[in-house]
N, C-alpha and C positions, 0 to 999 in steps of 0.2 A: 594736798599741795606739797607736802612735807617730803611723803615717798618721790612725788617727782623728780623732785629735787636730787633723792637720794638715788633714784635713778639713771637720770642724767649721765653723770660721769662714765657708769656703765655703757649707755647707748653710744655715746663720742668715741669709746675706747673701741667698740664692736665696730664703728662704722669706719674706721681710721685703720684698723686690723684689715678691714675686707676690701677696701679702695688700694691700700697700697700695694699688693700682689699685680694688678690692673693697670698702675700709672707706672709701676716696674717693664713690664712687659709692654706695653704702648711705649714706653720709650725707646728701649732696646731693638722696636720694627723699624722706628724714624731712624735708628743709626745704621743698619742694616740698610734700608731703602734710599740712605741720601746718594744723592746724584754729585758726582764732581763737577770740578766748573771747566775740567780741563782732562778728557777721559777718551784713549783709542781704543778702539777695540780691531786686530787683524785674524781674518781666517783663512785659511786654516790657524789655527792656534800654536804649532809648534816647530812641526816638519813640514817646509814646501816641495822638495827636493827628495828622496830618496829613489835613487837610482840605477843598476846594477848590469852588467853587462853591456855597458853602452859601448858602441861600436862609431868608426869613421862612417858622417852622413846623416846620425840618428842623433833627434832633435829633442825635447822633452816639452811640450806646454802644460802651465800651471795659470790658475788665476787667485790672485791676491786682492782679496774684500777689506776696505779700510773702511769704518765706522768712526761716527764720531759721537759717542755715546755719552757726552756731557753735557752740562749747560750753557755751554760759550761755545763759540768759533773759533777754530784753533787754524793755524799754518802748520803742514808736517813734511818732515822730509823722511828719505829713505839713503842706508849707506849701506854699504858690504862692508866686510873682514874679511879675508881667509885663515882657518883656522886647521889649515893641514897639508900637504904638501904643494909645493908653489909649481911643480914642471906642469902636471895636465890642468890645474887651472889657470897658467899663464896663456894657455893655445883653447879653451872653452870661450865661443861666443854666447850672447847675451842679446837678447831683444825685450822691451818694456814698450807695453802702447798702454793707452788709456782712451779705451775708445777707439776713434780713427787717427787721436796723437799718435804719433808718434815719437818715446820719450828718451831715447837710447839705442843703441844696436853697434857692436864694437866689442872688444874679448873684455870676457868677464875680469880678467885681472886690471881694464881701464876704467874700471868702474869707480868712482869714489861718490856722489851722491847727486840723487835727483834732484830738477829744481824746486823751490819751494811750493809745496801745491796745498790750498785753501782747503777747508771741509767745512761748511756748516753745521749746527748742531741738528743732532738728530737725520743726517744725511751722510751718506757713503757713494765709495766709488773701486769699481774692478781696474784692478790692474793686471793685465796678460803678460806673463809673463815666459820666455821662452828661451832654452838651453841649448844650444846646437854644438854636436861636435863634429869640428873638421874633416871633411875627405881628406885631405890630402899627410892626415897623422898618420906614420907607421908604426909600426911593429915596436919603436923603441916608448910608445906609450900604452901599451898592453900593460894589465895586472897593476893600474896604476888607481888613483884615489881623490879624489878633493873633497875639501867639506870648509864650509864657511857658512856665513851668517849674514840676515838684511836685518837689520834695527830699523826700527821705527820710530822718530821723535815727533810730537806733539808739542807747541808751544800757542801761550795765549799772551795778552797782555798781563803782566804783575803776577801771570802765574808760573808753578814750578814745572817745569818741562814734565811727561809723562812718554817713558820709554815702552817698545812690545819687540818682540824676537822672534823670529821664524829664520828655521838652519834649511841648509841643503846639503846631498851626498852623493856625488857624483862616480862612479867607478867603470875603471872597463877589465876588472876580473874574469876570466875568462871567456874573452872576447873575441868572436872567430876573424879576425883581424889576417889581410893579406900577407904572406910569406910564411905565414904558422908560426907554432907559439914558438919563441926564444930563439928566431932568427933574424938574423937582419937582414934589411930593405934588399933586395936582390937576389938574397941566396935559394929560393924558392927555385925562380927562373933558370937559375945557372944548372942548378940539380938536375933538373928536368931538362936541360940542354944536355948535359953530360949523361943521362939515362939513355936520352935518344940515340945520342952516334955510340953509346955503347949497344945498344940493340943492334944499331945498322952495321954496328963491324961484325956480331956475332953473326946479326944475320947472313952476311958476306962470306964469311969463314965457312958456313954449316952452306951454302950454295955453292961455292967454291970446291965442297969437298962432295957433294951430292954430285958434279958436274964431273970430277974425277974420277969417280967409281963408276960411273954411267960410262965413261970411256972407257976402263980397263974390262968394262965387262963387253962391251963393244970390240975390243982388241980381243980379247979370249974369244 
């Protein structure tokens, strides 16, 4: 009975050494695994937009997956920035459906943010999303650029908003755009007016002169 005793202390200390490695790491999974009460999740993840070459007429569809990856029901909206130059994204239309909504359609630079739309938890929703540029741009928007940004806000009751970002980049770098590169609206046409009745006087001149030798050789 004596040794037990004197054993004892040993076995508490053995068993107390080998549990706590176990409640270290079980704990560490729950903080890892906790779930927020208030959590978006949007995909693609970073880049909706990247776009190059775009031309008058040529439109771009994206679809944007909003999740709602928390424990609660959240209200979210969605806004733009522009984040780069303001001429080709003030003349860039915009179209947003959800579904067969339709949530938006008007130039991207009218945009400032969607109405407030519901997500349950554990439930998502596509948003289509569509970039069109104008026919009727010319040539003084060739080599040009935009890039901005849609934020995503999440809000619940008493909790703290929960932001997500996805950019875009729109460009029409070497763009086979009407009138050719570094001309302006018209001067295409005119060139190619003025090529013509330059042929047709040449050509006038060289029949003109075909029709005189035909006679002096007729006279000899």
């Amino acid at each position: 009975m004596k040794k037990l005793f004197q054993i004892l202390p040993l076995l508490l200390l053995f068993s107390w050494v080998s549990l706590s490695p176990v409640t270290s790491v079980y704990a560490e999974g729950e903080d890892v695994t906790e779930v927020k009460e208030i959590d978006i999740s949007i995909t693609p993840t970073d880049t909706l937009f990247e776009v190059s070459n775009m031309k008058p007429g040529d439109w771009a569809p994206r679809t944007i997956t909003v999740k709602n990856i928390g424990n609660k029901d959240f209200d979210y909206q969605m806004q733009l920035q522009n984040s780069g130059d303001e001429k080709l994204f003030n003349e860039l239309l915009l179209e947003i459906k959800a579904g067969n909504e339709e949530l938006y359609q008007d130039k991207l630079a009218n945009f400032k943010s969607l109405p407030i739309r519901k997500l349950t938890t554990g439930n998502e929703e596509n948003l289509e999303v569509t970039i069109r540029f104008p026919e009727h741009l010319g040539n003084e928007f060739q080599a040009l650029q935009s890039s901005f940004a849609f934020t995503f806000t999440a809000e619940g009751d008493e909790s703290e908003p929960v932001q997500e970002e996805i950019i875009g980049q729109i460009s029409s770098l070497g763009s086979p755009m009407s009138g050719g590169p570094g001309l302006p609206d018209g001067t295409t046409n005119l060139i190619y007016y003025i090529l013509l009745c330059g042929a047709l006087v040449v050509g006038g001149i060289v029949m003109v002169i075909t029709i005189y030798y035909r006679k002096m050789r007729f006279v000899q």
